[in-house]
N, C-alpha and C positions, 0 to 999 in steps of 0.2 A: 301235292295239289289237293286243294278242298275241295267242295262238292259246288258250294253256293259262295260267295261275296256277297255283302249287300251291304252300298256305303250311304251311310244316313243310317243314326239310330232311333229317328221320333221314331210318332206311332203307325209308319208306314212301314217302317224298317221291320220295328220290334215284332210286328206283326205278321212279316213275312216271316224271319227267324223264327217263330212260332210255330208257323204251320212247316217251315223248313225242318225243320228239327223233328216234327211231330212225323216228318214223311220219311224220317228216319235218314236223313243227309245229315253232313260236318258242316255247318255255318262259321263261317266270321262275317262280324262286322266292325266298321270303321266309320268311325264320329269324330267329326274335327272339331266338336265345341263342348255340349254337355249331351246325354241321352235322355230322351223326352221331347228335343226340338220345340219349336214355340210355344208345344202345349204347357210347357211347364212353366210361361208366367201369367196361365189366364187362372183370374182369381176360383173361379168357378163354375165349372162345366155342369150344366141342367139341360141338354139337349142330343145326352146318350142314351141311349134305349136299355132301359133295363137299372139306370142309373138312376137314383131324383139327381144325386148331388155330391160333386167329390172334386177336390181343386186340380187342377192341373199338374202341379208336385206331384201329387200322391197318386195321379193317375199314371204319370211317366215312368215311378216308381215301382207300382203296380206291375204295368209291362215286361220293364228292365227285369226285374225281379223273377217273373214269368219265365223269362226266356229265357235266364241267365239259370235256373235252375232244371229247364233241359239240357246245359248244356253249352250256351252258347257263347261265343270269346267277342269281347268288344276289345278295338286296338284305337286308343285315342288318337290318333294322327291325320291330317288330309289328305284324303286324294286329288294327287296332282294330273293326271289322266291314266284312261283305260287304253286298251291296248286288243285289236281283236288279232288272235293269230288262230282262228278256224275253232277246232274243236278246242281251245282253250283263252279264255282271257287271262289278262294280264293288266295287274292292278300298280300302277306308280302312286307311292307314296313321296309328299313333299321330303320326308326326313330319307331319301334315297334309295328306299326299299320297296321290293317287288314281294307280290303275291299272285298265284295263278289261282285259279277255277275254271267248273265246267259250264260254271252260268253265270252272271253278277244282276245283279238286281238294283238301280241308281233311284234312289229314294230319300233324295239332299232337302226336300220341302222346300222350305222360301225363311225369303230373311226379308228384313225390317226396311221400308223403303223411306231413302230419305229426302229430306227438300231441297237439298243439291241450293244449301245457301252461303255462301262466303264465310269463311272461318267455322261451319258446321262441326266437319270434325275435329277441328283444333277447339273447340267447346265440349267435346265428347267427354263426358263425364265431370266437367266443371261448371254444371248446369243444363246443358243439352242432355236428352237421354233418348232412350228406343223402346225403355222398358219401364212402365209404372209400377210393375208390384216389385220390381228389382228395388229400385232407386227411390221409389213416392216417400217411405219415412225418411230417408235423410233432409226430406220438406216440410216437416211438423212445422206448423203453423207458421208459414211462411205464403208468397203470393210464386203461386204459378200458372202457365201457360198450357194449355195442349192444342196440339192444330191435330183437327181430326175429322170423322165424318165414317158413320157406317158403325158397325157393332161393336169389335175391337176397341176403338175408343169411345163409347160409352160406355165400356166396361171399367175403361183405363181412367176415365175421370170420374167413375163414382166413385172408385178405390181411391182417386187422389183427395177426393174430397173428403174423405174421412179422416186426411191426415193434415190436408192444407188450410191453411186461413181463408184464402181465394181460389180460384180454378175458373180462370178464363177459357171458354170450348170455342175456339175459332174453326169453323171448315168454310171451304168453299161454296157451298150451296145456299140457299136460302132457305132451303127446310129441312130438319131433321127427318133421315129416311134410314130404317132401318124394321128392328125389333122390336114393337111395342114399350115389352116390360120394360127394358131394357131405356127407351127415350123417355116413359111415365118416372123410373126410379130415379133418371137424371134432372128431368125436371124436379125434384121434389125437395132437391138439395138445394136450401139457401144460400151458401156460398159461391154455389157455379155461379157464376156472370155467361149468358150467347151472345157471340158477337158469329153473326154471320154475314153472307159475300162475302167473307175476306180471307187475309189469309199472313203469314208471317211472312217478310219482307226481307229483315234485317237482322242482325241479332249484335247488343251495342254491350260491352263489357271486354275489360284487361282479359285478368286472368281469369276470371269467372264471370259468365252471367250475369249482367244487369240488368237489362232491359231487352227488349223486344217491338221493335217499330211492326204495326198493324198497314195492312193496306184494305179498306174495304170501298166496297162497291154501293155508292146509298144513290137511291132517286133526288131527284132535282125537282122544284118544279120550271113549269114553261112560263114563259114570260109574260103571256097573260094572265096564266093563273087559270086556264081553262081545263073543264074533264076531258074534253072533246082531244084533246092533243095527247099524243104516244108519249109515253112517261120516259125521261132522258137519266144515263146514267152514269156518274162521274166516280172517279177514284179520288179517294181523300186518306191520308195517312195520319196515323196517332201511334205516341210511344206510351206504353206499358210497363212501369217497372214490377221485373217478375227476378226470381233467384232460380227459376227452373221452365227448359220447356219440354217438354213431351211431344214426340213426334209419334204421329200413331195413323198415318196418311194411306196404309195398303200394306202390300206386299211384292216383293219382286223374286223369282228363282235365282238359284246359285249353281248356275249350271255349265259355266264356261270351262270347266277342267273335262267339259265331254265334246264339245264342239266339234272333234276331230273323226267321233267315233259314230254321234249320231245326231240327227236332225233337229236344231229348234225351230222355234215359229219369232215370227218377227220381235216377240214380247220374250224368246227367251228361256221359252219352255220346251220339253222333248216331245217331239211328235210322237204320241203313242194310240195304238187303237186301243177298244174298249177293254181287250184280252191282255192289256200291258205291254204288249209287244213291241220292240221297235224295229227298226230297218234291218237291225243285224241278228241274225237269231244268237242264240242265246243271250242277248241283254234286254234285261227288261228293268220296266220304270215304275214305281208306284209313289201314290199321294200326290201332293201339289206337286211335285216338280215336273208333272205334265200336264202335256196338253188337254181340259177337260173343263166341262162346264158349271160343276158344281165342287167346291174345296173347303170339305168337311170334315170331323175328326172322323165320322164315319164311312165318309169314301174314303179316307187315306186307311182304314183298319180292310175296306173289301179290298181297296188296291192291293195291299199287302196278302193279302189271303189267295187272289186270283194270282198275284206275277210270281208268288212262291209256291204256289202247283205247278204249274208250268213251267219254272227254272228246277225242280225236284226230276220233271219228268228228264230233261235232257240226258241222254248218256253222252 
């Protein structure tokens, strides 16, 4: 039996493993995709303390590296659920296999939320995508799409802009709200086209992406043509031939393989107080994958700092 679990290796996991290791416990951890978690396809992180500027690769890298040189074993495979049996857990893995500890620590972050559109994911990767610094040069100068709104996707369409011919920025709102630099650097880019109210509809190709049916929201006038009368608002649809869309709408946790063991909140996330703690003692939650009101690379590195002191303490 280890000392610690801790499934999720972004930079909430790698974080805890850090201080785990450093309090002189046995860590494993367990990643069902890559280690780094989302932060390894933001082109470039300028809002870590101590940091100007270092890409997301290199930062996950960074970590891994960190950690992996005190020490600590990453096991590629998913956790299928946790298991509390008192003073020890018990870790199901999808490929059949158990592991016990005296703490585990559920630090899965969030994944990529999608538009839930007809044939979405049968487009998954023959034009649809979730990821622009993945996928954007297979777009060299071609027209693409992104539906987005908020930081993440201005990120994601300056980066596409640099590779694409076009870059349609569709979100639902009527005004760009987010970052400053980040909206001033987007606007600056000839290429992007805003289409805002609207939002993608449809998505119209075989085997690959062709196009993309728009639905947006435009004012009307009234039928006299007066100020005096409340501005009316009608939906009107247009197609867009694009070879790529980019979806880049939020985020959602991945948290259903705990359901049984501990509490979410209506959206999906683990009830945890400020201390990481959850309902059951010895498991504890760090980074996005809880309940919390602010989800940054730097709460997920304190998340990770606080819930792996306190899973070190347990005997």
């Amino acid at each position: 039996m280890t000392d610690i679990i801790i499934v999720g290796a972004g930079p909430a996991g790698l974080t805890a493993a850090i201080y785990g290791l450093r309090a002189g416990k046995k860590v494993l951890l367990f990643e069902a995709n890559s280690y780094g978690g989302r932060i390894i396809n933001t082109p470039d992180i300028a809002n870590y303390p101590g940091i100007a500027h270092i890409s997301g690769f290199e930062f996950a890298m960074n970590l891994y590296n960190q950690a992996s040189a005190l020490g600590a074993e990453v096991i590629f495979e998913r956790v299928a659920r946790v298991e509390d049996a008192g003073d020890r857990k018990i870790v199901h893995t999808e490929a059949g296999k158990t592991y016990e500890a005296k703490a585990v620590i559920l630090a899965t972050g969030s994944k990529n939320k999608p538009l839930g559109l007809d044939r979405e994911q049968e487009l998954l990767g023959k034009g649809v995508s979730y990821c622009a610094t993945c996928d954007g040069a297979f777009f060299r100068e071609k027209d693409v799409v992104i539906q987005g709104g908020g930081k993440m996707s201005f990120e994601d369409a300056i980066f596409l802009a640099g590779y694409c011919r076009k870059v349609y920025f569709v979100q639902r709102q009527g005004e760009l709200k987010g970052n400053q630099p980040e909206i001033d650097a987007l606007k600056e880019k000839e290429n992007v086209e805003f289409i805002l109210n609207a939002r993608v509809t449809k998505l119209i190709g075989e085997n690959n992406l062709e196009a993309v049916e728009i639905t947006e929201r435009v004012p009307v006038k009234t039928s006299d043509g007066s100020d005096n009368n409340p501005v009316k608002w009608e939906n009107r649809t247009r197609v867009i031939d694009v070879s790529g869309l980019f979806v880049a709408v939020g985020e959602m946790p991945d948290n259903l393989a705990f359901v049984d063991v501990v509490e979410l909140d209506k959206n999906g996330y683990i009830q945890a107080a400020e201390d990481c703690t959850t309902k059951v003692p010895g498991i504890f939650v760090a980074g996005d994958c809880r309940t919390k009101k602010v989800r940054q690379l730097t709460t997920a590195a304190a998340d990770g700092t606080v819930a792996a002191l306190a899973a070190a303490a347990v005997r």
